[in-house]
C-alpha positions, 0 to 999 in steps of 0.5 A, a space after each residue: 279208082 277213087 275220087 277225092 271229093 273236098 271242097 274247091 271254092 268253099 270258104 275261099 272268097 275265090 282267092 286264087 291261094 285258097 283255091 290251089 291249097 285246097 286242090 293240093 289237099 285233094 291231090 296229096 291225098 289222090 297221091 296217098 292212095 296211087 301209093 298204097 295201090 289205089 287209083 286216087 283221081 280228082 275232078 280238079 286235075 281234070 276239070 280246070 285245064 279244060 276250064 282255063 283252055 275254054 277261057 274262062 275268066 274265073 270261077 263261077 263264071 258261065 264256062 267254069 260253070 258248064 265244065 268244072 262240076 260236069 267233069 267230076 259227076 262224069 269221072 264219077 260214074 267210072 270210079 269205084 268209090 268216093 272219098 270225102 275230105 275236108 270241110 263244108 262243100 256242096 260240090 263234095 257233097 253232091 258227089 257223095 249223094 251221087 256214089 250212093 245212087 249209084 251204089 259205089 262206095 263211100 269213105 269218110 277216112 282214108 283208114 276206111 279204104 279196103 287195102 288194094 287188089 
Protein backbone atom coordinates (compact mmCIF):
# COMPACT_ATOMS: atom_id res chain seq x y z
CA UNK A 1 0.00 0.00 0.00
CA UNK A 2 1.28 3.32 -1.42
CA UNK A 3 0.15 6.56 -0.49
CA UNK A 4 0.09 9.27 -3.08
CA UNK A 5 1.21 12.46 -1.35
CA UNK A 6 0.84 15.73 -3.71
CA UNK A 7 -0.14 18.74 -2.96
CA UNK A 8 -3.92 19.95 -1.94
CA UNK A 9 -4.19 23.50 -1.26
CA UNK A 10 -0.96 24.81 -2.43
CA UNK A 11 -0.96 27.26 -4.85
CA UNK A 12 -4.60 26.85 -5.50
CA UNK A 13 -6.16 30.23 -3.63
CA UNK A 14 -8.70 27.45 -2.19
CA UNK A 15 -10.25 27.48 -5.82
CA UNK A 16 -12.69 24.82 -5.73
CA UNK A 17 -11.36 23.77 -9.59
CA UNK A 18 -7.67 23.65 -8.55
CA UNK A 19 -8.64 21.80 -5.53
CA UNK A 20 -10.06 18.61 -7.44
CA UNK A 21 -7.47 18.99 -10.22
CA UNK A 22 -5.03 18.56 -7.80
CA UNK A 23 -7.02 15.38 -5.90
CA UNK A 24 -7.56 14.02 -9.81
CA UNK A 25 -3.56 14.33 -9.85
CA UNK A 26 -3.06 12.04 -6.94
CA UNK A 27 -5.87 9.53 -7.64
CA UNK A 28 -4.78 9.08 -11.37
CA UNK A 29 -1.50 8.13 -10.14
CA UNK A 30 -3.37 6.11 -7.06
CA UNK A 31 -4.90 4.36 -9.98
CA UNK A 32 -1.50 3.92 -12.06
CA UNK A 33 -0.30 1.98 -9.26
CA UNK A 34 -3.92 -0.46 -8.37
CA UNK A 35 -2.94 -1.49 -12.14
CA UNK A 36 0.35 -2.26 -11.93
CA UNK A 37 -0.36 -4.17 -8.76
CA UNK A 38 0.13 -2.01 -6.07
CA UNK A 39 -2.44 -0.45 -3.67
CA UNK A 40 -2.25 3.31 -4.40
CA UNK A 41 -4.28 5.33 -1.59
CA UNK A 42 -4.69 9.06 -1.13
CA UNK A 43 -5.78 10.87 2.20
CA UNK A 44 -7.89 13.07 -0.04
CA UNK A 45 -10.36 9.84 -0.70
CA UNK A 46 -10.60 9.40 2.59
CA UNK A 47 -10.25 12.73 4.24
CA UNK A 48 -12.75 15.07 2.56
CA UNK A 49 -16.06 13.07 3.00
CA UNK A 50 -15.44 12.98 6.41
CA UNK A 51 -14.42 16.65 6.36
CA UNK A 52 -17.66 17.52 4.42
CA UNK A 53 -20.20 15.15 6.65
CA UNK A 54 -18.79 17.03 9.83
CA UNK A 55 -19.94 20.26 7.86
CA UNK A 56 -17.11 21.91 7.13
CA UNK A 57 -17.47 24.93 5.36
CA UNK A 58 -14.11 25.04 3.51
CA UNK A 59 -10.61 24.46 3.80
CA UNK A 60 -8.61 25.75 6.34
CA UNK A 61 -11.71 25.94 8.45
CA UNK A 62 -11.46 24.43 12.48
CA UNK A 63 -13.26 20.99 11.14
CA UNK A 64 -10.92 20.70 7.95
CA UNK A 65 -8.10 21.35 10.12
CA UNK A 66 -9.02 18.71 12.87
CA UNK A 67 -9.57 15.63 10.00
CA UNK A 68 -8.07 16.36 6.79
CA UNK A 69 -4.12 15.91 7.49
CA UNK A 70 -4.83 13.47 10.93
CA UNK A 71 -6.21 11.07 8.35
CA UNK A 72 -3.34 11.20 6.03
CA UNK A 73 -0.61 10.95 9.14
CA UNK A 74 -2.94 7.82 10.45
CA UNK A 75 -3.46 6.13 6.94
CA UNK A 76 0.33 6.47 7.06
CA UNK A 77 1.32 4.20 9.51
CA UNK A 78 -0.30 1.37 7.66
CA UNK A 79 1.26 2.14 4.17
CA UNK A 80 4.39 0.45 3.07
CA UNK A 81 5.54 3.49 1.26
CA UNK A 82 5.01 6.99 0.14
CA UNK A 83 4.92 8.58 -3.28
CA UNK A 84 5.52 12.14 -3.61
CA UNK A 85 4.05 13.92 -6.60
CA UNK A 86 3.84 17.44 -7.62
CA UNK A 87 4.87 20.84 -6.80
CA UNK A 88 5.37 22.54 -3.55
CA UNK A 89 3.48 21.35 -0.58
CA UNK A 90 3.75 21.21 3.30
CA UNK A 91 1.46 18.54 3.77
CA UNK A 92 3.36 16.29 0.98
CA UNK A 93 5.94 17.10 2.53
CA UNK A 94 5.70 16.37 6.12
CA UNK A 95 4.21 12.79 4.86
CA UNK A 96 7.33 12.19 3.39
CA UNK A 97 9.42 13.37 6.81
CA UNK A 98 7.10 11.04 8.61
CA UNK A 99 7.76 7.62 6.14
CA UNK A 100 11.28 8.12 6.86
CA UNK A 101 10.77 8.11 10.65
CA UNK A 102 9.22 5.32 10.33
CA UNK A 103 11.60 3.70 7.80
CA UNK A 104 8.88 3.14 5.17
CA UNK A 105 9.96 3.69 1.62
CA UNK A 106 9.82 6.77 -0.20
CA UNK A 107 9.67 7.49 -3.91
CA UNK A 108 10.17 10.64 -5.94
CA UNK A 109 9.13 8.37 -9.32
CA UNK A 110 6.68 6.08 -9.83
CA UNK A 111 9.78 4.28 -12.17
CA UNK A 112 11.39 4.16 -8.75
CA UNK A 113 8.35 1.80 -7.27
CA UNK A 114 9.74 -1.86 -7.16
CA UNK A 115 7.33 -3.96 -9.33
CA UNK A 116 4.57 -5.59 -7.34
CA UNK A 117 4.34 -8.93 -5.44
Amino acid sequence: MILVAGPYRSGTGDDPRKLEANVKAMTDVALHLFRAGHLGVTGEALALPLVEAAGSTGPGDSIHDEIFHPIAEQLLIRCDGVLRIGGRSEGADRMVAQARAYGKAVYTSLDDIPPAR
